[in-house]
C-alpha positions as CSV (number, residue, x, y, z in Angstrom):
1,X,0.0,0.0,0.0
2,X,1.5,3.8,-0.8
3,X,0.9,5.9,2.2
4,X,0.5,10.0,0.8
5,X,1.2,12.4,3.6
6,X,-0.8,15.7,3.7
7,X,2.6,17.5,2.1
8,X,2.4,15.0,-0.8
9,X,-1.1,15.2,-1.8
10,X,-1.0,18.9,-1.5
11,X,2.3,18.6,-3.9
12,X,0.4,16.2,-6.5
13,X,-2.8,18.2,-6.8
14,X,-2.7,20.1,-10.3
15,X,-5.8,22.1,-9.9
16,X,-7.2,22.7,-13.8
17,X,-6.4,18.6,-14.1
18,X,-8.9,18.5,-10.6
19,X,-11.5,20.7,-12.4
20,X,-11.7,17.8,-15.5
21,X,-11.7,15.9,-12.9
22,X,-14.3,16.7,-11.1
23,X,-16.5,17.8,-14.3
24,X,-16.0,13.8,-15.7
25,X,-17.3,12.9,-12.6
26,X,-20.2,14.4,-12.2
27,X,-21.2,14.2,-15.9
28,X,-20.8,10.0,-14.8
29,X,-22.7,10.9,-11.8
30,X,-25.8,12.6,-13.5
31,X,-25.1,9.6,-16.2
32,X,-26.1,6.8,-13.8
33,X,-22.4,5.5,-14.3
34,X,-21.4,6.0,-10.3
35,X,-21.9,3.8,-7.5
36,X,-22.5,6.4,-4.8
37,X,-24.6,5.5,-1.8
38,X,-26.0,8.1,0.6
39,X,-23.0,9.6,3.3
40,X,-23.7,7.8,6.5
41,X,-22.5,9.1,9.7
42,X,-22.0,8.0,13.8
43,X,-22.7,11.2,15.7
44,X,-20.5,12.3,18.9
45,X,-23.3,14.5,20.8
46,X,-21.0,15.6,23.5
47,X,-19.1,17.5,21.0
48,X,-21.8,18.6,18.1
49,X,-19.4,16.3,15.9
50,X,-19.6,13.0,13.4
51,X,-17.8,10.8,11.8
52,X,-19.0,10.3,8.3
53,X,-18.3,7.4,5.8
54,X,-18.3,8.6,2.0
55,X,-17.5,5.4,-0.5
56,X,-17.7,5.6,-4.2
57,X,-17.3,3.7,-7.0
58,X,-16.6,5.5,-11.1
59,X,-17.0,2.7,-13.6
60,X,-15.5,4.7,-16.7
61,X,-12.3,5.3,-14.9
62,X,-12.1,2.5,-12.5
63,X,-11.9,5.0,-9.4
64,X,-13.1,3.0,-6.6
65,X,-12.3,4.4,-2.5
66,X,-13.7,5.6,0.4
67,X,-13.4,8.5,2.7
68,X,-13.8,8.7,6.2
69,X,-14.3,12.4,7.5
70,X,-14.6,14.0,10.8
71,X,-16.2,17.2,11.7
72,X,-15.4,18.4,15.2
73,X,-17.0,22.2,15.1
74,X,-15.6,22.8,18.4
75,X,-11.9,22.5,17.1
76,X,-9.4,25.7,17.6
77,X,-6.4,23.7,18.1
78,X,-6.6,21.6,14.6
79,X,-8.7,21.6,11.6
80,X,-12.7,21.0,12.5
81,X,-12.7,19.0,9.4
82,X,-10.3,15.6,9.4
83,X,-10.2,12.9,6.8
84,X,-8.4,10.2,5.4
85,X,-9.1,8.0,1.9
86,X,-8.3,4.5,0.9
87,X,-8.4,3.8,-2.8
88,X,-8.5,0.3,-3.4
89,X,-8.0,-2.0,-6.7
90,X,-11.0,-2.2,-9.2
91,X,-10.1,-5.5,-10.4
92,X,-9.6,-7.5,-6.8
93,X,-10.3,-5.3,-4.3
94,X,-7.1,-5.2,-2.8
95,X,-6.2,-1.4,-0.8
96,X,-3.6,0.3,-2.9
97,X,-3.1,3.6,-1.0
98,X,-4.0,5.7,1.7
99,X,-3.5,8.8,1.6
100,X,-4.7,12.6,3.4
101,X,-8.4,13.5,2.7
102,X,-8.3,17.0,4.6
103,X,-6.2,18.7,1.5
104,X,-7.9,16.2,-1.2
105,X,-11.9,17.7,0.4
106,X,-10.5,21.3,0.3
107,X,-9.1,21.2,-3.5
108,X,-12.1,19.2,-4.9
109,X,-14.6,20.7,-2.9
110,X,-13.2,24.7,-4.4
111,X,-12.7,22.5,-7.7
112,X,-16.6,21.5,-8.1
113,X,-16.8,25.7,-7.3
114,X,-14.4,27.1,-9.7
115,X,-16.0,24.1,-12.1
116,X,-19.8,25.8,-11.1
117,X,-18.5,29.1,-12.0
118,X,-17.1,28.9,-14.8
119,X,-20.3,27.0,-16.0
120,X,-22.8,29.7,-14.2
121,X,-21.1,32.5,-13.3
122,X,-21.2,36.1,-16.5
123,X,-18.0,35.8,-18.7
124,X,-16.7,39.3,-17.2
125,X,-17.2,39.4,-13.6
126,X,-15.4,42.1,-11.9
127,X,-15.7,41.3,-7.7
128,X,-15.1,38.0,-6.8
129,X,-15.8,37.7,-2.7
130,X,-15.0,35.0,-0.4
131,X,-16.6,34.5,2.8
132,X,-14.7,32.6,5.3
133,X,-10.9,32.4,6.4
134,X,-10.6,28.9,6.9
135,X,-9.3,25.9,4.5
136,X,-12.0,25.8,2.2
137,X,-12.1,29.5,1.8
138,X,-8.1,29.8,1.3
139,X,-8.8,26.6,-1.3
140,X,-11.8,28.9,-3.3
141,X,-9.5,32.0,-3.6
142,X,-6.6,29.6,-5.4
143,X,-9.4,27.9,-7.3
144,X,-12.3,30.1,-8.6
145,X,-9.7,32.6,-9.5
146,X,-8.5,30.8,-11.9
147,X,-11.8,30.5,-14.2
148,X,-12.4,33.7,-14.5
149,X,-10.4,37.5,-15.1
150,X,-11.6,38.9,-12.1
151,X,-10.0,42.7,-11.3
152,X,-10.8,42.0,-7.6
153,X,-10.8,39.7,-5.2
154,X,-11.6,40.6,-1.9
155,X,-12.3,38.3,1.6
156,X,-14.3,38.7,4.4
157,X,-15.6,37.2,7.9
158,X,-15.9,37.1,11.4
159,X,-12.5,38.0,12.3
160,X,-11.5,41.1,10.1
161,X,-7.9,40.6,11.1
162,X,-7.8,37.0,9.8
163,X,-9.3,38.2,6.4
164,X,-6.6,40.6,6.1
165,X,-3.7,38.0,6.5
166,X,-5.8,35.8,4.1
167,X,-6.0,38.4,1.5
168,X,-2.5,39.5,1.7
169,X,-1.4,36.0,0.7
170,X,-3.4,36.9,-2.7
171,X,-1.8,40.7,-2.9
172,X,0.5,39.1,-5.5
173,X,-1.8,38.0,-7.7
174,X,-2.6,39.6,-11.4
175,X,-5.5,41.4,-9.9
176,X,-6.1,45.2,-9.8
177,X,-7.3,45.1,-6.5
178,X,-7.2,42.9,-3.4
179,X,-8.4,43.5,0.1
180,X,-10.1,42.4,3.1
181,X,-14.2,43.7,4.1
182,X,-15.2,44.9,7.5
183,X,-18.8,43.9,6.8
184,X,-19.9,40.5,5.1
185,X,-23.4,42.7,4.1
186,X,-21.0,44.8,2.4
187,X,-19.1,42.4,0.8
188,X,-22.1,40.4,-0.6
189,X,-23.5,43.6,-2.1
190,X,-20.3,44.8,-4.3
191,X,-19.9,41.2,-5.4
192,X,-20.4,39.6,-8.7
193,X,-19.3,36.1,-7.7
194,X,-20.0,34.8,-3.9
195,X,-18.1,31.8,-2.7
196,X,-19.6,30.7,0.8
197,X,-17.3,28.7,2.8
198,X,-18.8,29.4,6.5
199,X,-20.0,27.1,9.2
200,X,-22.3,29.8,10.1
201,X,-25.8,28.8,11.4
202,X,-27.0,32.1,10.2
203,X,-27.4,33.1,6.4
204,X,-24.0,34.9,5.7
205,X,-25.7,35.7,1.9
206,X,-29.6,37.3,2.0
207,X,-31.4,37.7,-1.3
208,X,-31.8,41.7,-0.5
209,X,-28.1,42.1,-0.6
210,X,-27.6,40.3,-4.2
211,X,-27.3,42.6,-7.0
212,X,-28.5,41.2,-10.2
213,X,-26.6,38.8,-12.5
214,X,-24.3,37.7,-9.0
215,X,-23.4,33.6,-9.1
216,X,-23.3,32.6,-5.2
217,X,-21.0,29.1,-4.4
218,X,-22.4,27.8,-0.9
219,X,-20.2,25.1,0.3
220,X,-21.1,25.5,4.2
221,X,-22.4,22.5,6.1
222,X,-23.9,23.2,9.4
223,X,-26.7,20.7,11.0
224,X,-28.1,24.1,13.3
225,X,-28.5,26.5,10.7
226,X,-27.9,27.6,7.4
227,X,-25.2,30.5,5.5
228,X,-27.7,31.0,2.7
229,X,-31.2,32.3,3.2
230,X,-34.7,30.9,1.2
231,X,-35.2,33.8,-0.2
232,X,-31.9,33.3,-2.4
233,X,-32.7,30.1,-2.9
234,X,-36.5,31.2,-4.3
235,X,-35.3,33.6,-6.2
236,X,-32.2,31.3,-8.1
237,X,-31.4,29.6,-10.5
238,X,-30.3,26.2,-8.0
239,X,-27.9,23.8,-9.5
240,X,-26.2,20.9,-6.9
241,X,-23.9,18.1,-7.2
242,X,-26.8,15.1,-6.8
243,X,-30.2,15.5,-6.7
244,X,-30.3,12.2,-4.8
245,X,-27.7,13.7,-1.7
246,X,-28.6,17.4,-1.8
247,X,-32.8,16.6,-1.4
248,X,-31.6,14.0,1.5
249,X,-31.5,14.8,5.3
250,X,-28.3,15.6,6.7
251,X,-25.6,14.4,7.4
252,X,-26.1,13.3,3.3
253,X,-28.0,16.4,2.7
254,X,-28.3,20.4,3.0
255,X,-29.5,21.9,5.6
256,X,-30.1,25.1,4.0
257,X,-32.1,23.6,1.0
258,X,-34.3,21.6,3.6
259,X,-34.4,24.6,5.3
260,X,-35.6,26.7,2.3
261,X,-38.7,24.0,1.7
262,X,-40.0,24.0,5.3
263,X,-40.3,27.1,5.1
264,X,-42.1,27.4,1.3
265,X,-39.6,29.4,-0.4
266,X,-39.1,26.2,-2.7
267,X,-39.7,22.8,-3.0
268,X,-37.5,19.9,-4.4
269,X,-38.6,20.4,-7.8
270,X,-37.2,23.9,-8.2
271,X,-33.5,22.2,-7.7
272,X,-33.1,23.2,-11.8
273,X,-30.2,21.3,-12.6
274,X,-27.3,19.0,-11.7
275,X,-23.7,19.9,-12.0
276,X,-22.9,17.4,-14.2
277,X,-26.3,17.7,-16.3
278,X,-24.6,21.3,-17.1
279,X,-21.2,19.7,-18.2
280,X,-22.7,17.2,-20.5
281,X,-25.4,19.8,-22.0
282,X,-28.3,17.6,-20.9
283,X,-29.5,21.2,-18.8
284,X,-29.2,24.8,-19.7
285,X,-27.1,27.4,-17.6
286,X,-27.7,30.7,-17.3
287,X,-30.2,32.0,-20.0
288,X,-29.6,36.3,-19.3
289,X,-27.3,38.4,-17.5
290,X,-29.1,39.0,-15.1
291,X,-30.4,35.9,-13.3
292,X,-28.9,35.0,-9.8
293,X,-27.4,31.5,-9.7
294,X,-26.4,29.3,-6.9
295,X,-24.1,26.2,-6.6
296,X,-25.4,24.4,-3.6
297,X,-22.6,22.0,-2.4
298,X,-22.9,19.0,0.1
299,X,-19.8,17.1,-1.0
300,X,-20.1,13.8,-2.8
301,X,-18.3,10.7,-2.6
302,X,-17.8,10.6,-6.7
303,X,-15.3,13.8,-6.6
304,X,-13.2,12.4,-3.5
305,X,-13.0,9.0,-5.4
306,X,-11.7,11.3,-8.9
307,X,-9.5,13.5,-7.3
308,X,-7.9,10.6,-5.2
309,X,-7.4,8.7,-8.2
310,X,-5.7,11.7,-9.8
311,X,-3.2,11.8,-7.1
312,X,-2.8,7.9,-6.8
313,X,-1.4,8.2,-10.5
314,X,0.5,11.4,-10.3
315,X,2.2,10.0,-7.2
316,X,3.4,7.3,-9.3
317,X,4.5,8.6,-11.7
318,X,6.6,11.1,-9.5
319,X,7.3,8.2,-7.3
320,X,6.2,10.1,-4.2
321,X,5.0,8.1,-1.3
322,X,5.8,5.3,1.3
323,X,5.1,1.7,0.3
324,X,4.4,0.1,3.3
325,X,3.0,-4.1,4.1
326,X,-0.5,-4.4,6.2
């Protein structure tokens, strides 16, 4: 078995290969060509936390592994989210590696994103905003940049201090203008594009504050609340990984979406498209400038399985890695 530290995945991921990735993936998803059954989780009540199982299966590229991740909310002294994956052999079933899931979730979770953008998002967006200064949100500035020439790119949450320091490791960048927001309401206002990366249980993004023509990315997961309100969700054009996972209860599902029907802003029909139904054509994207559109990620077990079996082969071919005996 090949053992891929945290420092070697992060080293192997090539993020435009991870967006084909990812888009071959969910085009197999939507296709019917992916074994994916619902994310299951055991639940650790004393600390809000669970440990959730995520197994997959990509016939046309033979991907076939399983990810176990931890979410620990309460966490200041290491990551709340914690994950390793095990890819095994297609033909025999034998474990071939095992490698860190915490950078592989970050990369392919901005990846699906940047992929959403770039499928939803107007060809000249000017603001792109981040909310967050955590992994995922680091992992959507590096990623959803890339897809489109935005002149800005600007960060903001909770801690102003920490979105500073986030956005001055972007100050480099080839963009006209880069900077850190005081006020999230603020920040959603200017923006054109809205990645959400929050574990808020409060909506960080409110339809009132979304000019027309914005495309909002909400990868937040948070079992108490939600970072996007109904109203946005109403009012959008809603495209998600999996019909199947997104419609289902958490931990598989969203809480926001759920949220959103209870509450009659929408029901499960208004869901208008899946991400790979866009990739293969089978569903149209944006139809006029000035529609809102959201990307409403739960994380699926299909673009852990891809992206792991990106790295497997990169790492072999670099030779990075351990080989160790069970």
């Amino acid at each position: 078995m090949l053992v891929l530290s945290r420092a070697d995945v992060e080293g192997l991921i090539d993020l435009d290969r991870l967006r084909e990735a990812i888009a071959g993936a969910m085009a197999d998803l939507s296709a019917g060509r992916v074994s994916m059954p619902p994310r299951i989780a055991a639940v650790v009540p004393e600390r809000d936390a669970l440990l959730a199982a995520m197994p997959a299966y990509l016939s046309s590229s033979g991907a076939l592994a399983t990810k176990l991740v931890s979410l620990f909310p309460r966490n200041t002294d290491r990551p709340t989210h914690q994950a390793v994956i095990v890819v095994f052999d297609a033909e025999n079933g034998s474990p071939l590696a095992l490698m860190d899931g915490e950078a592989i979730t970050a990369a392919r979770t901005a990846a699906g994103s940047a992929l959403a953008t770039d499928l939803l998002a107007r060809e000249e967006p000017y603001r792109l905003v981040v909310i967050g200064t955590g992994v995922q949100a680091r992992a959507h500035l590096r990623a959803v940049s890339r897809v489109r020439q935005f002149g800005s790119v600007c960060v903001a949450g909770r801690d102003h201090r920490k979105a500073e320091a986030l956005a001055r490791e972007f100050g480099g960048g080839h963009f006209r203008e880069v900077g850190a927001y005081v006020h999230i309401e603020q920040a959603v206002r200017e923006a054109d594009v809205v990645c959400a990366c929050t574990h808020s249980a409060e909506p960080v993004v409110r339809r009132e504050w979304l000019k027309p023509g914005t495309h909002i990315n909400s990868v937040g997961y948070n079992t108490a609340g939600r970072e996007v309100d109904g109203a946005t969700f109403r009012d959008a054009l809603v495209v998600v990984e999996s019909r199947a996972a997104a419609l289902a209860a958490p931990p598989a599902g969203s809480n926001d979406i759920a949220m959103a029907i209870a509450e009659g802003a929408m029901t499960r029909e208004h869901v208008h498209a899946e991400l790979g139904e866009l990739v293969s054509g089978a569903r149209p994207g944006r139809t006029d400038a000035s529609q809102i559109t959201l990307y409403k990620s739960v994380g699926v077990a299909a673009q852990d399985a891809a992206a792991a079996a990106m790295v497997l082969d990169a790492a072999r071919k670099a030779g990075v890695g351990r080989t160790i005996d069970l």
